[in-house]
C-alpha positions as semicolon CSV with decimal commas, in nm:
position;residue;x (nm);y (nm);z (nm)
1;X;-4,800;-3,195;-9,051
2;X;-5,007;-2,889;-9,035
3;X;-5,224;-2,991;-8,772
4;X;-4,890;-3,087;-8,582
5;X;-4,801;-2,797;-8,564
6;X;-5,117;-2,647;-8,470
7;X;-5,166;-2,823;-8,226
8;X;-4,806;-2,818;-8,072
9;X;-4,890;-2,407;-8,065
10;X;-5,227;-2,450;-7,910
11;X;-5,040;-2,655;-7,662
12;X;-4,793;-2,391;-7,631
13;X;-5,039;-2,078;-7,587
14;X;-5,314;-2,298;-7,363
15;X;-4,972;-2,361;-7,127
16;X;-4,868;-2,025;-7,121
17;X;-5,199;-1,897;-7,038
18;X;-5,213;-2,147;-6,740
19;X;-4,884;-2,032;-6,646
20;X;-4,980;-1,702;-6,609
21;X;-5,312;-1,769;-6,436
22;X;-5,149;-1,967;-6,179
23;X;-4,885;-1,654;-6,163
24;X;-5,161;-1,411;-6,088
25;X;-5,326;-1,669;-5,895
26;X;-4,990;-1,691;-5,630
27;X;-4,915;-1,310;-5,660
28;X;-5,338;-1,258;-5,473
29;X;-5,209;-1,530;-5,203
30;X;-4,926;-1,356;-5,126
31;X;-5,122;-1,012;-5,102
32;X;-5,344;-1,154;-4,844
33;X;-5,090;-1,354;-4,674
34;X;-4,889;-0,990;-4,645
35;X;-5,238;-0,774;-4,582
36;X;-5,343;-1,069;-4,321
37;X;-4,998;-1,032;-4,144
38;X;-4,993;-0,641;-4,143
39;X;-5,340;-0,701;-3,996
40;X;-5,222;-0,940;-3,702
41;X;-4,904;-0,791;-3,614
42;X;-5,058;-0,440;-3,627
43;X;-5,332;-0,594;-3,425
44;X;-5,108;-0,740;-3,172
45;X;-4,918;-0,427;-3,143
46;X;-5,261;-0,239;-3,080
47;X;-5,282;-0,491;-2,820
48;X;-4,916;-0,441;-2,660
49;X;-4,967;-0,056;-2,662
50;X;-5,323;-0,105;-2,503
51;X;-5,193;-0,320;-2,245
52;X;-4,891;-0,065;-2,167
53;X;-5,123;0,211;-2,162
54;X;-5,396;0,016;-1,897
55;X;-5,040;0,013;-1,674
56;X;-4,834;0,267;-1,786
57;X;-4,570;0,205;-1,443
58;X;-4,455;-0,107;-1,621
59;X;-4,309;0,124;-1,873
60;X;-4,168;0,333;-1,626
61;X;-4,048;0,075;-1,349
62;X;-3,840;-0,088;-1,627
63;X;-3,645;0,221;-1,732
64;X;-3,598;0,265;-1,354
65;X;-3,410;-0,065;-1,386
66;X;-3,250;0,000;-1,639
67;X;-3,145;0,335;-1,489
68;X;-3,022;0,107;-1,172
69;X;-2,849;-0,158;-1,354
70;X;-2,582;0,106;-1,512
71;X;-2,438;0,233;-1,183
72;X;-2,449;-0,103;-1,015
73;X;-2,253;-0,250;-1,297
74;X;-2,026;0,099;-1,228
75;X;-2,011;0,035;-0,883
76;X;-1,900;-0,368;-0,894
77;X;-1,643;-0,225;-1,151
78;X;-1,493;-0,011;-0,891
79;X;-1,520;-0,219;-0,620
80;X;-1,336;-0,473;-0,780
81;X;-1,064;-0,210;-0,876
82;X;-1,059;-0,153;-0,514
83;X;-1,004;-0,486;-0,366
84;X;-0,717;-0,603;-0,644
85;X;-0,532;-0,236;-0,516
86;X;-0,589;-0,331;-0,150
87;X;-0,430;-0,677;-0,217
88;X;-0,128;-0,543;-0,377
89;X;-0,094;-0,277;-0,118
90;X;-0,111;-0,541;0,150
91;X;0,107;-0,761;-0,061
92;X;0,361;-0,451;-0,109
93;X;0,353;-0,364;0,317
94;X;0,386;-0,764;0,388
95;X;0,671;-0,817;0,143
96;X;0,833;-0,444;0,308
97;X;0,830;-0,625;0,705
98;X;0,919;-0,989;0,560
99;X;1,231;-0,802;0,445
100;X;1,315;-0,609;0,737
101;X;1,245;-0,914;0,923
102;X;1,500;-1,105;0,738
103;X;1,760;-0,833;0,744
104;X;1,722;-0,800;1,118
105;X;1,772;-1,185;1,182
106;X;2,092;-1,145;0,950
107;X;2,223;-0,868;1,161
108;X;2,193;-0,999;1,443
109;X;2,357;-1,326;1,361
110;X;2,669;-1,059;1,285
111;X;2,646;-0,866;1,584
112;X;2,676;-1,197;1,789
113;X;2,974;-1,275;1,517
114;X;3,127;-0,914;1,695
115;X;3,045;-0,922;2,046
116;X;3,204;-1,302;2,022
117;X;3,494;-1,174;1,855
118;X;3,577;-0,812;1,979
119;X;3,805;-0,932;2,323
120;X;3,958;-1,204;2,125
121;X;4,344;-1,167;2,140
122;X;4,447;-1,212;1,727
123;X;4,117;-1,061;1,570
124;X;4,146;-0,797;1,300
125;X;3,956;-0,509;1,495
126;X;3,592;-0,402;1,293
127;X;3,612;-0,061;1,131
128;X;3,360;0,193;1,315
129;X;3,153;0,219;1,024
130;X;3,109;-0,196;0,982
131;X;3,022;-0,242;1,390
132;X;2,679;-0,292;1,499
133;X;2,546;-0,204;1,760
134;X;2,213;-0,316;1,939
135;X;1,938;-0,130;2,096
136;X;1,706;-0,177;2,381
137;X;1,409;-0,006;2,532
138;X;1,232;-0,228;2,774
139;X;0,903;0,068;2,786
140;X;0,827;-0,013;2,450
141;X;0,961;-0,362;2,413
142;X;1,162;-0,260;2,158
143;X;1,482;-0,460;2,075
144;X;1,679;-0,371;1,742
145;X;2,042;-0,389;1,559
146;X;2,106;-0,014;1,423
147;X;2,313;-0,029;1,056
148;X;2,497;0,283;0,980
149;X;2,386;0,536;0,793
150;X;2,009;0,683;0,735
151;X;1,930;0,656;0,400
152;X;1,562;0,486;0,234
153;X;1,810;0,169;0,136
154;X;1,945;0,155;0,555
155;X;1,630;0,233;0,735
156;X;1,452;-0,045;0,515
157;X;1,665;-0,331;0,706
158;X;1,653;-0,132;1,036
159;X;1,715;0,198;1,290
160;X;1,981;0,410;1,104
161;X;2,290;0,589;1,278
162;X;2,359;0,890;1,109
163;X;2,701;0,956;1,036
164;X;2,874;1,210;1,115
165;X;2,762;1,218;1,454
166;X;2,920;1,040;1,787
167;X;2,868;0,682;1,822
168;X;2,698;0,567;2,115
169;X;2,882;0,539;2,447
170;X;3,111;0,804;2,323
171;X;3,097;1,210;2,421
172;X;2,899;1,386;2,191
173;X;2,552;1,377;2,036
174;X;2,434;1,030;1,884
175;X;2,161;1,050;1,640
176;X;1,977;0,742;1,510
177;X;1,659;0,760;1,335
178;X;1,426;0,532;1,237
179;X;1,064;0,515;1,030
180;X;0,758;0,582;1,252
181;X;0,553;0,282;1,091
182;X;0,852;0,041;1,203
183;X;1,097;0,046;1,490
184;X;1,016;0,368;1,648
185;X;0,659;0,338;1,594
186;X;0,608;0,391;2,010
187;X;0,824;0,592;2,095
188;X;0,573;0,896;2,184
189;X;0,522;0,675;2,447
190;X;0,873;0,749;2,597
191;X;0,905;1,019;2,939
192;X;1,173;1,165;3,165
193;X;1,329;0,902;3,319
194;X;1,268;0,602;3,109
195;X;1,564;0,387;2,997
196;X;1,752;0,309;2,650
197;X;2,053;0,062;2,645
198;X;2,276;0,028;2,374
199;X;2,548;-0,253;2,345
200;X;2,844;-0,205;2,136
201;X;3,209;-0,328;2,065
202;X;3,134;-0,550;2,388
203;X;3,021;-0,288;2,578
204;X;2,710;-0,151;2,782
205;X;2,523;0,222;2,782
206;X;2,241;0,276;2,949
207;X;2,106;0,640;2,863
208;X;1,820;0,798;3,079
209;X;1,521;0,992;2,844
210;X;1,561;1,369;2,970
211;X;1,264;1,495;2,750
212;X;1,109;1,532;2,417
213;X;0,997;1,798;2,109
214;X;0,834;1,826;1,828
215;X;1,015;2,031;1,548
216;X;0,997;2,081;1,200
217;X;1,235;1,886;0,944
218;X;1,461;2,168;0,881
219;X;1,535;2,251;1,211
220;X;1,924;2,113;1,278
221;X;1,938;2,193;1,617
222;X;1,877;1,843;1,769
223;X;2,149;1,680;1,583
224;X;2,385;1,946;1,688
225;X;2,702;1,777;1,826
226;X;2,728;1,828;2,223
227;X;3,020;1,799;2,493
228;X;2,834;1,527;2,709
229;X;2,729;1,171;2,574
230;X;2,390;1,182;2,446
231;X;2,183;0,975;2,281
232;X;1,888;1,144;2,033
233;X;1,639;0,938;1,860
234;X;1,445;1,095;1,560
235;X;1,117;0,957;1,404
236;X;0,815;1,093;1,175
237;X;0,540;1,305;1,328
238;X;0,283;1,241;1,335
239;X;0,335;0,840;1,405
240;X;-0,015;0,742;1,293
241;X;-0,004;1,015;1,016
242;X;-0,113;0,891;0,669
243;X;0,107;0,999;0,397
244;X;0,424;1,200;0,455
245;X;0,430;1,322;0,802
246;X;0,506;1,694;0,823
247;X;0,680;1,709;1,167
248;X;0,978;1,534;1,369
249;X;0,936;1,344;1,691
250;X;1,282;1,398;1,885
251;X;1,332;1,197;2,206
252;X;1,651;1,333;2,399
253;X;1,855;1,093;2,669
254;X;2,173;1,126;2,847
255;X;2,434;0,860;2,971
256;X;2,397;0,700;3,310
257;X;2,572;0,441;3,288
258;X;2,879;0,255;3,140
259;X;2,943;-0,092;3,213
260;X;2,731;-0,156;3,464
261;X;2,904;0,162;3,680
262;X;2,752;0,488;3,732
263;X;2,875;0,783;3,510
264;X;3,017;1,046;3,662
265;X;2,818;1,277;3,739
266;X;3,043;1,575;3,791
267;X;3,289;1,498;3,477
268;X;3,017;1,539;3,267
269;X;2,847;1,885;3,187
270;X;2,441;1,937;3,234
271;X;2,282;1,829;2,872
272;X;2,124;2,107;2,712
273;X;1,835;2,175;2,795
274;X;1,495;2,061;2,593
């Protein structure tokens, strides 16, 4: 039983021993291995830095690149900013006319609905404030229904009247304005003697341009009222300006004719002059 024993420990110790030797025996491979890999990579790093030094504008050609790349990627960045802000300023501008456009084709259907309707024994009459009227200037090709009143909302859907002042056809000073982008975008192009015709309440005006001025917007002077008929237009200046134009365009024009007939001449006192 002894010897059992024995040699169940010699057993024991002899596989120990092996144990260990094989151990020690894996620990050396895996020093090389680690020394032999130091020794390549370092090696092919020696090799790398001796190839970048034999060309040295590799090196410096790439961080040119690199240098490059950042502003290009700045500059698509911002050009793409720029093209989504032109398309929704375009967008904005078309949707701005395709409303005027529509509100023009609606007002004209009611001015038709008045002109139809203003002899008509029967009819309630229009109040003064509710008629339309309709404005012509063959020099510019211009041809327009004016709403009443000048505010942003009214000169959106077309030339304003501003109230407070006479209505065409009538003595006095009538003042309609209208946005220099728009309706009166051309009417610079306007000298002594051209023509304007308004039609209202079933009648006919024809007014004759007697001159134009520039003036600041605070001057009041041009809408002043007047003892003869006149007609005064009033736009932006100037026309092609971009952003807020500091000035005033003013075209002045006096009546010529009513109805088809002559105005006379002599009942009516010498406009102002400008």
């Amino acid at each position: 039983m002894l010897d059992i024993v024995k040699q169940n420990c010699c057993s024991v110790n002899e596989m120990a021993v092996r144990m260990a030797t094989v151990s020690r025996q894996n620990r050396r491979k895996s020093v090389r291995i680690h020394i032999l890999q130091r020794k390549y990579t370092d090696s092919a790093s020696n090799k790398a830095m001796a190839f970048l030094d034999q060309y040295p504008p590799l090196m410096e050609r790439a961080k040119a690149l690199a240098a490059k790349a950042r502003p290009l990627l700045n500059r698509r960045v911002i050009s793409l900013a720029l093209v989504v802000i032109g398309v929704v300023l375009l967008g904005y501008v078309a949707g701005q006319y395709w409303g005027m456009y529509r509100s023009q084709k609606n007002l004209e259907i009611e001015w038709q609905r008045q002109a139809a309707t203003v002899s008509v024994p029967g009819k309630a009459p229009v109040s003064s404030d509710q008629l339309l009227t309709r404005m012509q200037i063959p020099k510019i090709q211009m041809d327009a229904i004016v709403v009443e009143g000048a505010s942003r909302r009214e000169l959106s859907e077309g030339p304003g009247h501003m109230k407070l002042t006479a209505q065409p056809g009538e003595p006095g000073n009538a003042v309609i304005t209208a946005h220099r982008d728009t309706f009166f975008r051309h009417i610079y192009e306007l000298n002594k003697g051209d023509q304007i015709q308004v039609r209202r309440s079933g009648r006919t005006f024809t007014y004759e341009v007697t001159g134009k001025r520039i003036v600041m917007p605070e001057d009041f002077s041009v809408i002043k009222p007047t003892d003869n008929a006149q007609l005064t237009l009033i736009t932006c200046y100037p026309t092609y300006y971009i952003g807020p134009a500091p000035k005033r365009l003013v075209v002045f024009s006096k009546l010529v004719d009513s109805d088809g007939q002559p105005v006379n001449q002599a009942a009516q006192a010498r406009p102002n002059d400008q």
